[in-house]
MDAnalysis code that builds the backbone (N, CA, C; Angstrom):
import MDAnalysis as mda
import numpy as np

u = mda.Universe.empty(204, n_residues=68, atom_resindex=np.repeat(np.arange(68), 3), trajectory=True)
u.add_TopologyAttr("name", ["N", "CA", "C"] * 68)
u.add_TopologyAttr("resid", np.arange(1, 69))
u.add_TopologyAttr("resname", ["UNK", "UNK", "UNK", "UNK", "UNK", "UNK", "UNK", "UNK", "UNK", "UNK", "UNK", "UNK", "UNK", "UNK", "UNK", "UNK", "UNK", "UNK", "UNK", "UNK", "UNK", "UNK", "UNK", "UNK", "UNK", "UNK", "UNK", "UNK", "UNK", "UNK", "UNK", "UNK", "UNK", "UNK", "UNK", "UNK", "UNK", "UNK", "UNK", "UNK", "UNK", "UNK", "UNK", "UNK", "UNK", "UNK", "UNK", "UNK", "UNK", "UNK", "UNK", "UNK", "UNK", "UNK", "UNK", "UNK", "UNK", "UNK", "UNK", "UNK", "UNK", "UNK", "UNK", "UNK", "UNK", "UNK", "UNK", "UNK"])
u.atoms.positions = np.array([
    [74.428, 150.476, 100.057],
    [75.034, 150.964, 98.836],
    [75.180, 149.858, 97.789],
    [75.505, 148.586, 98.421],
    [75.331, 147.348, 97.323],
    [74.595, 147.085, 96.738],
    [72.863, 146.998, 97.215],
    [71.969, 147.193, 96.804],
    [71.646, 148.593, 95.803],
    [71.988, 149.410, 95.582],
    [71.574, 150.766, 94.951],
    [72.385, 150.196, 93.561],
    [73.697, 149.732, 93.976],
    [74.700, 149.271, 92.596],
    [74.186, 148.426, 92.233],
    [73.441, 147.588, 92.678],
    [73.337, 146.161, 91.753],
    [71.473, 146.365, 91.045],
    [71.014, 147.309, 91.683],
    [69.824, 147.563, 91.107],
    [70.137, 148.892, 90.049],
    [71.189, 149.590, 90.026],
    [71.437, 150.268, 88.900],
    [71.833, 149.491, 87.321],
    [71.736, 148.810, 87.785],
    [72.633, 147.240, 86.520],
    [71.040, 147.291, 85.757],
    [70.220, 147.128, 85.933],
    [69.275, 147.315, 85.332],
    [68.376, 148.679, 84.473],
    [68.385, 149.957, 85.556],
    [68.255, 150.179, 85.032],
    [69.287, 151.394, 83.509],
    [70.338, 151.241, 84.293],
    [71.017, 151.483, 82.897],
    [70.956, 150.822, 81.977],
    [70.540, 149.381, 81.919],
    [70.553, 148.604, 80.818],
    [69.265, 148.876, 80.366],
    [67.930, 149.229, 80.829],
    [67.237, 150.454, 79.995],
    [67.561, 151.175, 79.754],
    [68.369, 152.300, 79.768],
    [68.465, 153.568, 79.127],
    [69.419, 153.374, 78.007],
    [70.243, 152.368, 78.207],
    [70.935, 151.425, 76.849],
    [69.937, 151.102, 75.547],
    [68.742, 150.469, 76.375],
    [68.133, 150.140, 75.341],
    [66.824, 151.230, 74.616],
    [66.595, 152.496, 75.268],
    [66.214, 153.740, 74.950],
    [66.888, 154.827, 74.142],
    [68.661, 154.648, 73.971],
    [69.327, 155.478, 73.410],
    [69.431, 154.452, 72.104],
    [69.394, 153.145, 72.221],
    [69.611, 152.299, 71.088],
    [68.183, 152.302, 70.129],
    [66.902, 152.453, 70.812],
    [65.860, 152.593, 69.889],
    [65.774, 153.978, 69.716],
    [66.009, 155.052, 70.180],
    [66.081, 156.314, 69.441],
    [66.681, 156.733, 68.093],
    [67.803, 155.663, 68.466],
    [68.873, 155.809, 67.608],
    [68.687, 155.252, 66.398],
    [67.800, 154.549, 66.678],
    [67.308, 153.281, 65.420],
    [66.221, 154.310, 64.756],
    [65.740, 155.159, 65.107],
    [64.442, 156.218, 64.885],
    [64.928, 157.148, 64.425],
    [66.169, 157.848, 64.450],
    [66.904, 158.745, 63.666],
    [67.713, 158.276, 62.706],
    [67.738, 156.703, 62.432],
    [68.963, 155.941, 61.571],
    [70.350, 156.241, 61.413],
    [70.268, 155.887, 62.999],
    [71.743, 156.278, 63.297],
    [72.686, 154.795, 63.428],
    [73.404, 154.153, 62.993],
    [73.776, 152.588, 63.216],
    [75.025, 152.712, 64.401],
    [74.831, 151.424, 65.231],
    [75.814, 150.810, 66.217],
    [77.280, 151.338, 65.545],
    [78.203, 151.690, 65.460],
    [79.553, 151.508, 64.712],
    [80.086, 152.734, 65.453],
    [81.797, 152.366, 65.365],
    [82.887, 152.806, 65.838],
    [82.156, 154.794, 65.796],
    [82.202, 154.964, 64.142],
    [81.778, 156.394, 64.369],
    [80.856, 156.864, 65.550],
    [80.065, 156.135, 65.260],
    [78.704, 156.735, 65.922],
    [78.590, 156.563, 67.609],
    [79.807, 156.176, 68.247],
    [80.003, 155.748, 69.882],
    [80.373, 156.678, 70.541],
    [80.860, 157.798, 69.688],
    [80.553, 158.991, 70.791],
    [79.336, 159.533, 70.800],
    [78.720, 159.976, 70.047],
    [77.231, 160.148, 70.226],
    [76.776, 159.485, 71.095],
    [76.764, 157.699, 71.327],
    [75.696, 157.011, 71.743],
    [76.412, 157.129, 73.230],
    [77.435, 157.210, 73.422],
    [77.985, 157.001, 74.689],
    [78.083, 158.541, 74.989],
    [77.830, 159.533, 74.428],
    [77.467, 160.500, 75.372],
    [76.375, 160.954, 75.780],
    [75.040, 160.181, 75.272],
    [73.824, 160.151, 75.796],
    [73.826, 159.249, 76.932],
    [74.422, 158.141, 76.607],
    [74.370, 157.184, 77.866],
    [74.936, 157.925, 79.554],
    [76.358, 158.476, 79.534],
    [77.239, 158.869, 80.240],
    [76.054, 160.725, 80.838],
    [75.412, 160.709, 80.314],
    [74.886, 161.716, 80.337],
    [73.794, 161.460, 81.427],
    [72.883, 160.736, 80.603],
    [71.635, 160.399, 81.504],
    [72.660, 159.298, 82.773],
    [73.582, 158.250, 82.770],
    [73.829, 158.463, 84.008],
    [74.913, 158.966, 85.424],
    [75.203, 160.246, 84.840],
    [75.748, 161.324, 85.643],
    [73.725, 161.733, 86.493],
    [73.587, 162.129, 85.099],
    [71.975, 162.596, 85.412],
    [71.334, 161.681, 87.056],
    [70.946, 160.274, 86.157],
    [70.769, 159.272, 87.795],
    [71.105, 159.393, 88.994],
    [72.878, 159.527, 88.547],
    [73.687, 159.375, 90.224],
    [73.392, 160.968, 90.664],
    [73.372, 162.004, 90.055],
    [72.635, 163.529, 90.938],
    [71.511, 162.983, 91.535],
    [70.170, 162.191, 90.638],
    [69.040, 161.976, 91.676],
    [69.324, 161.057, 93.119],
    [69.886, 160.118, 92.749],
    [70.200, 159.198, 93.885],
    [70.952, 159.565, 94.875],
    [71.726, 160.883, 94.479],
    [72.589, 161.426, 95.884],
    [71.563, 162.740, 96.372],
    [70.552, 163.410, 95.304],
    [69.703, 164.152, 95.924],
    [68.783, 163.537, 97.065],
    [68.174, 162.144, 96.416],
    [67.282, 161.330, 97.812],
    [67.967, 160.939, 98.693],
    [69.265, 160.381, 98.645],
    [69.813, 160.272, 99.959],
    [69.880, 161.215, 100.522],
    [70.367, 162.193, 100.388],
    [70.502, 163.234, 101.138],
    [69.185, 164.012, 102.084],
    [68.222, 163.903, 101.079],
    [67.244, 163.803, 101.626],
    [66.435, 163.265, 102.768],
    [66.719, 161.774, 102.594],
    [66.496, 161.155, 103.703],
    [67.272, 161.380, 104.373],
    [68.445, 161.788, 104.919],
    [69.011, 161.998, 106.033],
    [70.326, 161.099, 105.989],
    [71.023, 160.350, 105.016],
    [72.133, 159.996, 104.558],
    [72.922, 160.543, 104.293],
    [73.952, 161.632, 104.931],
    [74.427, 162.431, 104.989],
    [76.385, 161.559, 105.403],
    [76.860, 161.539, 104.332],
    [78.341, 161.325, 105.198],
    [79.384, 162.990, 105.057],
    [79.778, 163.361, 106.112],
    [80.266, 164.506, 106.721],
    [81.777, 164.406, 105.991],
    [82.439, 162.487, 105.959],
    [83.944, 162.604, 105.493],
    [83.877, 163.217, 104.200],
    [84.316, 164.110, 104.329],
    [85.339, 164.276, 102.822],
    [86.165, 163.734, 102.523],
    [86.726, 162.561, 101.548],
    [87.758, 161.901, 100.920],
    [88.595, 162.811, 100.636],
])
């Protein structure tokens, strides 16, 4: 699981830099206004991620039974 977190550090910091050149393509600027927009694309695509990454685990057979 340490490994999955510390290789997510990357690529969210692409999809940082995919919502930031989109954004630059619609002329939308960095600023206070505009951080819910940008942070709900971000928060979006990665909810999005962590569904795939708990779909392949599961997949493979990584299955934890506890319920917290």
């Amino acid at each position: 699981m340490v490994c999955i977190s510390l290789s997510m550090i990357s690529i969210l910091k692409n999809d940082l830099y995919e919502i930031r050149n989109a954004c630059k393509a619609k002329n939308i600027t960095f600023n206070i206004r505009n951080m819910k927009y940008i942070l709900s694309k971000f928060f979006l695509s990665l909810i999005f991620r962590i569904n795939q990454i708990e779909e392949s685990l599961i997949a493979k057979g990584y299955r934890n039974d506890k319920i917290v």
